[in-house]
N, C-alpha and C positions, 0 to 999 in steps of 0.2 A: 520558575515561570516568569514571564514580562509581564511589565506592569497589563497592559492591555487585555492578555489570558485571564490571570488573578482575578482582575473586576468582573471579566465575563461571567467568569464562573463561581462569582462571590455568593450565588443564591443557593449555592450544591456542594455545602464544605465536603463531603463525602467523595463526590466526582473531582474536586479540584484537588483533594490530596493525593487522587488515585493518579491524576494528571500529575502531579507533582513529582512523582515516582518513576513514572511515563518518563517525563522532565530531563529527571537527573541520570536516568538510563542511555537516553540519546546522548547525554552528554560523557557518561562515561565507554559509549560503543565507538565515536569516534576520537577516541585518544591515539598520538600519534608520539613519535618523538622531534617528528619539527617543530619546533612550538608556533614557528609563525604561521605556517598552515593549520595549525589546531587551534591559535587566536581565530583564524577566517571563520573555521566551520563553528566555533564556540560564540561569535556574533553572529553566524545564522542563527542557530538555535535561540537563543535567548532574546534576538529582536525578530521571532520568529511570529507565525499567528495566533490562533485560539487555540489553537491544537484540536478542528473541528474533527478532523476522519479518528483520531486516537480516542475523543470523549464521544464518538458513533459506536467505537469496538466496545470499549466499558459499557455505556449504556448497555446495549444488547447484549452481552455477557449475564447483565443484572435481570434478566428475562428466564433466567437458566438459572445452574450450578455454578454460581459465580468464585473465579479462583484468579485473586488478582496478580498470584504470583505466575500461571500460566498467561494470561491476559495481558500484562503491562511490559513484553516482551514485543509481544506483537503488535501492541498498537504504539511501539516504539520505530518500529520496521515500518508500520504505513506511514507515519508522518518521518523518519529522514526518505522513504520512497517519492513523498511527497515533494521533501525539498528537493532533492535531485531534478525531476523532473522540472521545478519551475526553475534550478541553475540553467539546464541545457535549453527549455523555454524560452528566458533572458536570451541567451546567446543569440540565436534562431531570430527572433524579434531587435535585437541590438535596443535593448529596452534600457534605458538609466534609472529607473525608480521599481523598487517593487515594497509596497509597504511604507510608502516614503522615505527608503533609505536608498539609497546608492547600491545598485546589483551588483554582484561578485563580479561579472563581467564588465563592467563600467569601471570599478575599481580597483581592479587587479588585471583586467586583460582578459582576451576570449580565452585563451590557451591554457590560463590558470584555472578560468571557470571549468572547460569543457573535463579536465583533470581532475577535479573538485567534485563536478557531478556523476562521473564515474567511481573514483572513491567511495562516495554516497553508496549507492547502487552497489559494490562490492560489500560495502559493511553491512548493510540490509541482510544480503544472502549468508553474510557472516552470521549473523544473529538466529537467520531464518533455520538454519541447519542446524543450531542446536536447541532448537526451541520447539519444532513441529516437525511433519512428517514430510515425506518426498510428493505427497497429494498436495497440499499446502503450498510446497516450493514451485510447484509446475502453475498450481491457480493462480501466486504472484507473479510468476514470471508470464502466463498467459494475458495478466493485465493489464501488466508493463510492456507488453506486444501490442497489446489495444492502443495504448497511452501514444505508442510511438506512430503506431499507422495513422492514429489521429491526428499528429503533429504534421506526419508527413502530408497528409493528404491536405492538410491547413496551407500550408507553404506549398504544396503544389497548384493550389487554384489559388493562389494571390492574384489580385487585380480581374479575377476573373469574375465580368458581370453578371453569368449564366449560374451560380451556384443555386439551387434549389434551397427551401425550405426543408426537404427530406434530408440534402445533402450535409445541411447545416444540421439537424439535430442527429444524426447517424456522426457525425464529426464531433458534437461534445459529447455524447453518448460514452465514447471512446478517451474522449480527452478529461473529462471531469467526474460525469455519474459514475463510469467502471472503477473508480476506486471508494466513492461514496459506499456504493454497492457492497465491494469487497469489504469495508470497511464494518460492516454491519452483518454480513454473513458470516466473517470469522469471530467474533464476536457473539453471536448465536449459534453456530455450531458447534464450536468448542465449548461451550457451555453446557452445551446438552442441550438444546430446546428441540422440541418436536419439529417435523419437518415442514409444517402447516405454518409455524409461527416462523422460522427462518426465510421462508417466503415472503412473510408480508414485514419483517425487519429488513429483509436486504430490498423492497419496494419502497419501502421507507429510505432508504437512503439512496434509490435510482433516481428516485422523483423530485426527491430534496436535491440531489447534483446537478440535474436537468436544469429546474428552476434556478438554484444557486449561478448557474452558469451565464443564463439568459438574462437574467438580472445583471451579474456584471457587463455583459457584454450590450446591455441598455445604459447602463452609467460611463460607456466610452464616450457613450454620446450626449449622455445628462448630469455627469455628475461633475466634480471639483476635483483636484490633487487633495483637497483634506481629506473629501469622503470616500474617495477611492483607492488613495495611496500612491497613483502613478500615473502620469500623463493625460487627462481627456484627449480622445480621438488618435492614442498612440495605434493601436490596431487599424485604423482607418489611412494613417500615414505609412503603415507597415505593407500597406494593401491588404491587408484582411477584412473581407467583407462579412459581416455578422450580420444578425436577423434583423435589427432593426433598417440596414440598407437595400437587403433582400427585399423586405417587403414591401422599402418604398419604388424599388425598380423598378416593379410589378405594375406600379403605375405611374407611370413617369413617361405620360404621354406628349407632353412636350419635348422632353429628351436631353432637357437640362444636366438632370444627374448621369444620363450617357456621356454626354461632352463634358464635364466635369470628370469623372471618373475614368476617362480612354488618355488621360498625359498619363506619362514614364513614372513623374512624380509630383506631387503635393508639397506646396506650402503652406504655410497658417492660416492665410485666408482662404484659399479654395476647403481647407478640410473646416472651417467654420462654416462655410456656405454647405458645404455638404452635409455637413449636419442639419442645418435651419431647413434645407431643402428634406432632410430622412422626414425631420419632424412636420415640416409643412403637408406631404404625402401618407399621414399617418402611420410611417413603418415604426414610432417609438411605441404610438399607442397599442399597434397590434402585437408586437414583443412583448407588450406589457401583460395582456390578454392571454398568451403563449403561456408565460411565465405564472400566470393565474393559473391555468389549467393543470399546469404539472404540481404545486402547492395545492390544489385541491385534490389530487391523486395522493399526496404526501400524508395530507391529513386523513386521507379514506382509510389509508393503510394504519395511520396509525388509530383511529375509530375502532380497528379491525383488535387490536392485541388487547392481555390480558388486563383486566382493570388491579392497578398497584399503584405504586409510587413513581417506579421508571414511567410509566406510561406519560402523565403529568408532566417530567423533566421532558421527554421527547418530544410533547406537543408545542410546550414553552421555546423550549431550542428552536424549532423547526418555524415557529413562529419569531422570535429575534431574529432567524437567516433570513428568512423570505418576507416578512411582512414590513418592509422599510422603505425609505424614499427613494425614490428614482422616477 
């Protein structure tokens, strides 16, 4: 694991060597014989994140009949499904930073990325097939249907002033919590957990994706390159309009951020204004409020499970994701 993983999960030697395993599996699923393409995807991996949706499957495993040798297969498959999806992400965005490093498409070119993140995606299902059942294969692949209509539909309302609040959370619904979700119900069901407790685990990680979501997409417009990892106000220059601009539309009776917002394209300054303007309108504070709501859904659910040890790790986790600055 990266330095960054390691310390996360320095409080949970138990969870961090399961991740560890998780780790060295990714890394042995995509072995190729080009070496320079197995250098590319071997620095994903390894300056890769916390390996959040892989320590959601373990956890909720450990709710159950926990079997890490069933387990650390699959939650090797959600996190490179993971990375795939924010390769072709990048692409789509012509994004330069993810994580503070240089995106595979900044660095190598779209063409190598869009190749890369297919590959990804192919190894998944390679792994997927011989590890679970054809139920299992069609629930990832129905997520990764979600994952893409959500994309699409992102990139179809670009620069579009009229996107709803509804429109906006049915769009990360799709883009972020359906694999939180997933990530947590294969993880308890494989385990054996009753069908009551798989419920309020896979709520536990919709609600946690929800909020995880919203919260980022508040730090495009409040945070740093340190503490974000990659551009402030990239999405807003991309023309993606997120919650925090949505909300300030809504009032924006002057009509500032309309004429602001209707040129082809943005420079530094205008997407600076645009932001003083979101926050002068209170659309950051009401994101914030948004993203409150869904972490208190997060925490109901997990109030909700059996009183153990996981339970403690979950609430602790779920509080490091969601209860930080912005």
């Amino acid at each position: 694991m990266n330095n960054t993983a390691f310390k996360f999960w320095e409080k949970y030697p138990s969870l961090r060597s399961d991740l560890g395993e998780v780790h060295e599996l990714m890394k042995d699923t995509i072995k190729v014989r080009d070496k320079d393409t197995e250098e590319i995807l071997l620095d994903m991996i390894d300056s890769g994140g916390k390996l959040l949706r892989p320590a959601f499957l373990l956890l909720c495993g450990k709710f159950g009949k926990y079997s890490k040798k069933k387990l650390a297969p699959l939650a090797a498959v959600i996190e490179l499904l993971h990375m795939s999806t924010l390769v072709h992400d990048d692409i789509i965005d012509d994004a330069p930073l993810r994580r503070g490093k240089q995106t595979v498409q900044a660095s190598k070119g779209k063409t190598n990325a869009v190749l890369l993140g297919d590959f990804l995606f192919a190894r998944c299902f390679m792994l997927l097939s011989e590890k679970t059942s054809m139920k299992f294969m069609r629930l990832v692949a129905k997520v990764i249907s979600q994952i893409c209509l959500g994309e699409m539909e992102q990139f179809s309302s670009k620069y579009q002033q009229n996107v709803s609040p509804r429109k906006y959370l049915k769009r990360i619904s799709a883009k972020t919590a359906a694999l939180f979700s997933l990530s947590c119900y294969i993880g308890a069901i494989e385990s054996k957990c009753n069908p009551k407790l798989i419920a309020n685990l896979s709520k536990v990680g919709f609600n946690t994706g929800m909020a995880f979501q919203i919260i980022d997409d508040i730090l495009d417009y409040s945070g740093s390159v340190d503490l974000v990892g990659k551009a402030v106000g990239h999405d807003l220059e991309q023309g993606i309009f997120t919650i925090p601009l949505i909300y300030a539309l809504k009032t924006d009776k002057n009509k500032e951020l309309t004429h602001l917002l209707s040129k082809s394209s943005y420079s530094k300054e205008d997407v600076s204004a645009i932001i003083q303007l979101t926050r002068e309108a209170g659309g950051i504070k009401r994101a914030q409020t948004l993203a409150e709501k869904y972490t208190k859904k997060a925490f109901h659910y997990i109030d909700m499970l059996p009183e153990k040890e996981e339970k403690n790790i979950m609430r602790e986790l779920v509080e490091k994701l969601l209860i930080r600055k912005y």
